[in-house]
ZATI-393652 format. One line per field, with one value per residue (C-alpha): residue number from 1; residue in one letter; x, y, z. Coordinates in nm, 4 decimals. Layout:
nr	c(NUM,...)
rest	c(A,...)
xx	c(X,...)
yy	c(Y,...)
zz	c(Z,...)
END
This chain:
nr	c(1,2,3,4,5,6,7,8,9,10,11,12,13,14,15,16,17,18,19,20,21,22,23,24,25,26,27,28,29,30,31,32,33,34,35,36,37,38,39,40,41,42,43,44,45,46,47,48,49,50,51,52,53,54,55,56,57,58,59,60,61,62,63,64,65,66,67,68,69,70,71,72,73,74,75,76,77,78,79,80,81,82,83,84,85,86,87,88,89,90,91,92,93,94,95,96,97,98,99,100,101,102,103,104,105,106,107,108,109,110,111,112,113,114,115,116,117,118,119,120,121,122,123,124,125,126,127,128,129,130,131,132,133,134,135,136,137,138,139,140,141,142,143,144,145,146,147,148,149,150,151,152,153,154,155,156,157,158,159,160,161,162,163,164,165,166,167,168,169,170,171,172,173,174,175,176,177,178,179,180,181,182,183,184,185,186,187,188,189,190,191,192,193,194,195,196,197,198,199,200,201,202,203,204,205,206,207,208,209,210,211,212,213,214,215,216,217)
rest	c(X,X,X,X,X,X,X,X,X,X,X,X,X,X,X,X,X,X,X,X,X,X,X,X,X,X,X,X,X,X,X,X,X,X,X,X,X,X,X,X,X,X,X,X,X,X,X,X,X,X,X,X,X,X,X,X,X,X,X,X,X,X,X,X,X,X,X,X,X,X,X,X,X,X,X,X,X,X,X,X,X,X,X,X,X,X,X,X,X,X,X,X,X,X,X,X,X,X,X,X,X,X,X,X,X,X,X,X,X,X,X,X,X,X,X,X,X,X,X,X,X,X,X,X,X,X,X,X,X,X,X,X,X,X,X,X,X,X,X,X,X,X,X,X,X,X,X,X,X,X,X,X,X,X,X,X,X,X,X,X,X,X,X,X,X,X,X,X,X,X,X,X,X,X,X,X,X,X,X,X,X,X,X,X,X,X,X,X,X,X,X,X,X,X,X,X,X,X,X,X,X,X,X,X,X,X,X,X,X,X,X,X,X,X,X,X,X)
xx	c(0.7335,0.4076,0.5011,0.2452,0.3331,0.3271,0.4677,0.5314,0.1944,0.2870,0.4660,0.1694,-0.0620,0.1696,0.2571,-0.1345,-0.1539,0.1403,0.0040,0.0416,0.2407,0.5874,0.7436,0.7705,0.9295,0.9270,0.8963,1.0052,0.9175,1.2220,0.9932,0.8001,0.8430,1.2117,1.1905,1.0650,1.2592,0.9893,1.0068,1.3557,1.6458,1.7784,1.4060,1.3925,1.6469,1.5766,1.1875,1.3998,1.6450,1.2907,1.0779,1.3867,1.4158,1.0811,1.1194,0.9801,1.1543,1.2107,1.2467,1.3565,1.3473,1.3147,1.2968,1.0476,1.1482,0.7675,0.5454,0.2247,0.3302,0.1500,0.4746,0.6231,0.4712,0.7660,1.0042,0.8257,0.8395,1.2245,1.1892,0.8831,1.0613,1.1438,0.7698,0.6254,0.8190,0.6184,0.2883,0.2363,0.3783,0.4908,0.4838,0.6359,0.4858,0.1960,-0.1615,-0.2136,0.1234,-0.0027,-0.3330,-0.1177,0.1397,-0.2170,-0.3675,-0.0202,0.0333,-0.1608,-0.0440,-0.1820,-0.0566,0.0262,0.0953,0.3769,0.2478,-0.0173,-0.0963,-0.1794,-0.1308,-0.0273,0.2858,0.5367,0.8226,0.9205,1.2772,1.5432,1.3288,1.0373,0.6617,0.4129,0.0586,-0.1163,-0.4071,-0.6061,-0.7774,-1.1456,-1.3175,-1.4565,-1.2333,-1.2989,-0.9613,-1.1084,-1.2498,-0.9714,-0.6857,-0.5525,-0.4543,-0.6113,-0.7539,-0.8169,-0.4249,-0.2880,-0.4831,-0.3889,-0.8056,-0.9100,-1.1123,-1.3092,-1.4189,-1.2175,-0.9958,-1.0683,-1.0361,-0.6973,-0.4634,-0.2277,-0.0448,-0.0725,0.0342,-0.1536,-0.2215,-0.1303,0.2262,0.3530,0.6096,0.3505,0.1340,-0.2353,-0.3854,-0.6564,-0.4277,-0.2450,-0.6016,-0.6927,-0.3765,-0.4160,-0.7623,-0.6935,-0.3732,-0.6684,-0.9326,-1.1379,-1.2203,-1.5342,-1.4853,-1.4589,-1.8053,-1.9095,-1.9746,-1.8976,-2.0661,-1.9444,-1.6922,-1.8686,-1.6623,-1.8775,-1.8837,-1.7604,-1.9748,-1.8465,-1.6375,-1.4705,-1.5258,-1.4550,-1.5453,-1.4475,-1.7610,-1.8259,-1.7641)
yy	c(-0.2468,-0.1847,0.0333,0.0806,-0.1199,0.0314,-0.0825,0.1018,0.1898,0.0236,0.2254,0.3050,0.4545,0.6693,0.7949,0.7868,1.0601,1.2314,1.3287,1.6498,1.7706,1.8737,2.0171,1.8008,1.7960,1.4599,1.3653,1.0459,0.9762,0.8394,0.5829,0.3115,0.4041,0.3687,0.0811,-0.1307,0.0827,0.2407,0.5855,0.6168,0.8640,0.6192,0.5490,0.9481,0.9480,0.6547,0.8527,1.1549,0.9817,0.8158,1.1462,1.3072,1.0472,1.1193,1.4491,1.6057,1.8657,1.7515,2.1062,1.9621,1.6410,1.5659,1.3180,1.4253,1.2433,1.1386,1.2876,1.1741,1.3899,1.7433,1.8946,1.7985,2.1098,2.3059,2.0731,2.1455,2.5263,2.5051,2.4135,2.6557,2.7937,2.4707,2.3713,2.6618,2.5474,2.2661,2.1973,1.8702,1.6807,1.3405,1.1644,0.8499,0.7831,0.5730,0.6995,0.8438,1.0574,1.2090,1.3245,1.5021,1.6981,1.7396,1.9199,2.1198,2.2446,2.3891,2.1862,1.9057,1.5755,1.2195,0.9036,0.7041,0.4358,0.2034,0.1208,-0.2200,-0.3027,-0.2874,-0.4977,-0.6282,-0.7063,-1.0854,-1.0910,-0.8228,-0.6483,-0.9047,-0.7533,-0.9709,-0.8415,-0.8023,-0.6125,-0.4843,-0.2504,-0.4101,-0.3120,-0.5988,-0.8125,-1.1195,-1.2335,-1.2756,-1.5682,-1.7155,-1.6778,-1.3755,-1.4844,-1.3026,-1.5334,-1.2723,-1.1569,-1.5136,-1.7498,-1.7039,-1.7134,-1.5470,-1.7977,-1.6624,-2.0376,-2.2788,-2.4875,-2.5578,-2.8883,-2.7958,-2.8290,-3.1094,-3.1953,-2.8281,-2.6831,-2.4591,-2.6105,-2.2369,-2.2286,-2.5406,-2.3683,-2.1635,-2.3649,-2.3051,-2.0638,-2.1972,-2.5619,-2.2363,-2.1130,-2.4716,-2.5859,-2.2144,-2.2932,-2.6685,-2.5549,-2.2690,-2.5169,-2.3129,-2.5429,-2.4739,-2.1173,-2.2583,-2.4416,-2.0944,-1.9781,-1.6462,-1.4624,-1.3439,-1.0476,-0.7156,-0.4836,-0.1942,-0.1944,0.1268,0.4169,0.6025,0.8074,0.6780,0.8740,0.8054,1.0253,0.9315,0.8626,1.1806,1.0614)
zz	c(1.1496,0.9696,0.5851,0.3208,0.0165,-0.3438,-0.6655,-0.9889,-1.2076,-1.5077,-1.8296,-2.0213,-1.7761,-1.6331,-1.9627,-2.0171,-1.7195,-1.7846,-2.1686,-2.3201,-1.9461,-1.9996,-1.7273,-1.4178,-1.0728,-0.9167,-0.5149,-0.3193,0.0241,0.2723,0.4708,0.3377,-0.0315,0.0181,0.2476,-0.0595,-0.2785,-0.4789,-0.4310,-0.2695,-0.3846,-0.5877,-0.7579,-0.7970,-0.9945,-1.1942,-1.2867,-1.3812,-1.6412,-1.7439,-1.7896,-1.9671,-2.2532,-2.3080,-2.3826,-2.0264,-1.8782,-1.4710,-1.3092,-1.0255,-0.7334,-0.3803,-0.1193,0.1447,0.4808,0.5102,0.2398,0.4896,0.7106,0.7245,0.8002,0.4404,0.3280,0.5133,0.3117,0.0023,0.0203,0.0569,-0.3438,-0.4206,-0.7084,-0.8902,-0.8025,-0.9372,-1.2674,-1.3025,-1.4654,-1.2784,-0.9625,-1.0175,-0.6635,-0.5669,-0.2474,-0.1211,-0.2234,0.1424,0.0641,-0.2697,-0.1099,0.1311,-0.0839,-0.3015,-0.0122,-0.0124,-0.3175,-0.5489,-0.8507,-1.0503,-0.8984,-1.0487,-0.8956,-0.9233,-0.7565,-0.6871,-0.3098,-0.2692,0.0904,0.4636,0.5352,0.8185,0.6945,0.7564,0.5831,0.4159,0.1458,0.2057,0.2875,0.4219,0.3828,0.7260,0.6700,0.3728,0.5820,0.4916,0.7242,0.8638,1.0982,1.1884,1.3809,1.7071,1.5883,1.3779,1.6610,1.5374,1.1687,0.9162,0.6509,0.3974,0.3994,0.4752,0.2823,-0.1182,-0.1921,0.0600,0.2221,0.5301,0.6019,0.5295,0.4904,0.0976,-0.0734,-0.2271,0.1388,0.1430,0.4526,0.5572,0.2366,-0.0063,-0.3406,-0.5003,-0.3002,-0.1971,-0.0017,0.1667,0.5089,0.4545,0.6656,0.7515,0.8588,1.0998,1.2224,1.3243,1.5202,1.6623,1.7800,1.8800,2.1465,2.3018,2.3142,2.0758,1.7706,1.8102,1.6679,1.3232,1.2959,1.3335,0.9548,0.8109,0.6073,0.2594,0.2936,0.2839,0.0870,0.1469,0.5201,0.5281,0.4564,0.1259,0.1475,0.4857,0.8090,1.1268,1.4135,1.7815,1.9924,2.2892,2.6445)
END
């Protein structure tokens, strides 16, 4: 199962944002947020025993079964009152959840949370990253791993001079990616794939801001 993965904006900015706002009411999200237990109930209520010892007034809290959901507006309108309370939203979601409820509500929003990737998760409570959505995939020619997730520098050729029996010099308990691309390659017959050089990532692939329209038959 694919989740988007967030982790707690640090202390200061969030206090940075939240400057000269008093009166708060705070929303979770119940999938990936409290998958990775981030924005959960139990996180909720954690960021409301925070915001109170600072002196905020929380007007009121809420889990939103999934805040990207257009239909969270429903959810949200079952606590209008409390809402209305508030100078400021504080959401604990991923970022694609806080433009949402944004679009929703006609409040001032803050983040929570910083997005930082798209994960599968390999373990109880462990994320792998899978795809930082750059817009410029080049796994068809590295046997379906993704070097720029996988490998710890990102290497789009590769391997570097660091890999040691298979191992990356950064994690020693982690095989090198590209060590996984070749023996991918080798059992296809397709070595020749990685004389093939890439070019250097292009960031900016994607026209600013993104759009994507689907093509007319």
């Amino acid at each position: 199962m694919i989740r988007s993965i967030t982790q707690p904006k640090p202390e200061e900015e969030l206090d940075r944002l939240l400057e000269g706002l008093t009166r708060i009411f705070v929303v979770g999200c119940g999938t990936c947020v409290t998958l990775t237990r981030t924005g959960g109930v139990e996180q909720v209520e954690a960021m409301r025993g925070s915001l109170l010892k600072k002196g905020k007034i929380v007007t009121g809290q809420m889990v939103v079964p999934v805040a990207c959901d257009e239909l969270s507006y429903e959810i949200l309108e079952t606590y209008r009152e409390a809402i209305e309370a508030a100078e400021t939203l504080v959401i604990m979601t991923c970022a694609y959840g806080v433009q949402t409820i944004a679009s929703q509500m006609n409040k001032m929003v803050v983040p929570a949370l910083n997005t930082i990737f798209l994960g599968k998760e390999t373990a109880a409570g462990v994320f792998k990253a899978v795809c930082i959505q750059c817009g410029e995939c080049i796994i068809g020619e590295t046997g379906g791993i993704c070097p720029v997730t996988t490998c710890h520098k990102g290497l789009v050729n590769g391997p570097c001079g660091g890999t040691n029996r298979g191992k990356c010099e950064i994690d020693t308990n982690k095989d090198c990616a590209w060590t996984l691309i070749y023996n991918r390659l080798k059992a296809f017959d397709k070595l020749d794939l990685m004389r093939r050089y890439q070019e250097p990532k292009n960031f900016n692939v994607e026209p600013q801001p993104g759009l994507f329209v689907l093509a007319e038959d």
